[in-house]
Kinemage of the C-alpha trace (Angstrom):
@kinemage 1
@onewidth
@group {chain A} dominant
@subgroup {mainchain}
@vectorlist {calphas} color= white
{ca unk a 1} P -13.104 -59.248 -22.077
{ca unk a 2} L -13.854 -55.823 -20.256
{ca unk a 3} L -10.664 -55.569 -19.385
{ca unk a 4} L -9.188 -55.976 -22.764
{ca unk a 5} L -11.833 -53.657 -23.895
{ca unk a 6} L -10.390 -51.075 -21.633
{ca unk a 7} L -6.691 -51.580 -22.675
{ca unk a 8} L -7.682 -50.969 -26.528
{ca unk a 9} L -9.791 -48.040 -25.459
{ca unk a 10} L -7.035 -46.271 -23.289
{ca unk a 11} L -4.697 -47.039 -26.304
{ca unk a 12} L -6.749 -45.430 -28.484
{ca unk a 13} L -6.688 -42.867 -26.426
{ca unk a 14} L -2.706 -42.280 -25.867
{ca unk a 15} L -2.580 -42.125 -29.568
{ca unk a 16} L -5.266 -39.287 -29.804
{ca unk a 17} L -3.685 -37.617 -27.402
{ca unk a 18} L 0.096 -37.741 -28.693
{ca unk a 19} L -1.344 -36.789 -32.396
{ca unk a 20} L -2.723 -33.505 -30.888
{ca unk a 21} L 0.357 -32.666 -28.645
{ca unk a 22} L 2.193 -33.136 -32.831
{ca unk a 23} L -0.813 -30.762 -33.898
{ca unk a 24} L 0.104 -27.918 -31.259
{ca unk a 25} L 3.746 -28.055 -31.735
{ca unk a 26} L 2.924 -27.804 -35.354
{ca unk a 27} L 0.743 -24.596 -34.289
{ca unk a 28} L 3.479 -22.808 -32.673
{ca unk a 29} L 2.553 -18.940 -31.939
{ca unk a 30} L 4.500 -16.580 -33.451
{ca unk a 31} L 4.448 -13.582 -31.107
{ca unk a 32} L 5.933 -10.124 -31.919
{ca unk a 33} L 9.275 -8.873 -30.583
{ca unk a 34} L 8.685 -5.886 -28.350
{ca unk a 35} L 10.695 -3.825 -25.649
{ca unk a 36} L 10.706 -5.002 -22.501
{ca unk a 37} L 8.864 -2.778 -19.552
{ca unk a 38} L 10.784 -0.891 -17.347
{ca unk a 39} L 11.066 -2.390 -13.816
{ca unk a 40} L 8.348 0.235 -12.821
{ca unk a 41} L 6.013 -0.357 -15.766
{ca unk a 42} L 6.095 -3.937 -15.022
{ca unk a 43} L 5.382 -3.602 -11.057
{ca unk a 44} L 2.432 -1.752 -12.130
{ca unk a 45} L 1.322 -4.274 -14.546
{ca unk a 46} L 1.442 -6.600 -12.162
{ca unk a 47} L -0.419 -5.145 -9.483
{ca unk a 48} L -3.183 -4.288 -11.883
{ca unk a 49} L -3.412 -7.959 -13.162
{ca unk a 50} L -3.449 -9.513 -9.976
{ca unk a 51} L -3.516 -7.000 -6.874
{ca unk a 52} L -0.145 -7.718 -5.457
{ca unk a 53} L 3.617 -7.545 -6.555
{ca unk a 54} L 5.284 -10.075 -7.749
{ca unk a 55} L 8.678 -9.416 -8.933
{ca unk a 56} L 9.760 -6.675 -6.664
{ca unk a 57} L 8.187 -4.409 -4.707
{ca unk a 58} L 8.115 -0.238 -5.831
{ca unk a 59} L 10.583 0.635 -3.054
{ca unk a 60} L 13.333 -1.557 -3.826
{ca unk a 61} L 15.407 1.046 -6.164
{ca unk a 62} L 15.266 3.510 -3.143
{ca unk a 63} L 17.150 0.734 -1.173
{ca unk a 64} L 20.653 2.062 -0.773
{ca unk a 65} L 19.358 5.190 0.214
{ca unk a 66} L 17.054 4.196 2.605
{ca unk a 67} L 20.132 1.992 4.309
{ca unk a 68} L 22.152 5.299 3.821
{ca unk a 69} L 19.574 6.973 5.756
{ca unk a 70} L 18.990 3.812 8.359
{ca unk a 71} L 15.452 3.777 7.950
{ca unk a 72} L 14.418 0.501 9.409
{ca unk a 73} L 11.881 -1.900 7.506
{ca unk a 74} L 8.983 -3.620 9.047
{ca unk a 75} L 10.466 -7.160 9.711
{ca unk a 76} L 13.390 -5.443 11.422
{ca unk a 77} L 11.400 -3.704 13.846
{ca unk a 78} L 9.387 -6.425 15.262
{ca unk a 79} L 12.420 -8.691 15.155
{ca unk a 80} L 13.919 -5.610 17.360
{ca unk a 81} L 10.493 -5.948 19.675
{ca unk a 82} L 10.484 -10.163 19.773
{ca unk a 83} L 14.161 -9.399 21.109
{ca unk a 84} L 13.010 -7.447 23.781
């Protein structure tokens, strides 16, 4: 009987449950079209949000010239000193 109890309950449930998932997708957010950041901008945002960078890093559009002017990054280096 308990379990039976149990079965109608968690049934009950499921419905409940699949009525408000139709609710939300009923509710759907309209959100305003806007211009994306620059790469910078977001970099930024990002590091003000959440203390850390998470799509990039600030240095990455002075790449090439860095290579051009073979400056060495950190992993580099200590893979040059494990070497040794």
């Amino acid at each position: 009987m308990l379990g039976e109890a149990q079965r109608a309950h968690e049934t009950k449930e499921a419905a409940r449950s699949s009525s408000r998932l139709r609710q939300l997708h009923a509710r759907r957010v309209r959100l305003p079209k806007v211009e994306p950041w620059l790469p910078a901008e977001r970099l930024q945002k990002e590091f003000d949000a959440i203390g850390f960078f998470l799509s990039g890093h600030p240095l990455d559009d002075y790449m090439p010239a860095l290579k051009r002017m073979r400056v060495q990054s950190w992993w580099s280096s200590l893979a040059l000193l494990n070497q040794a």
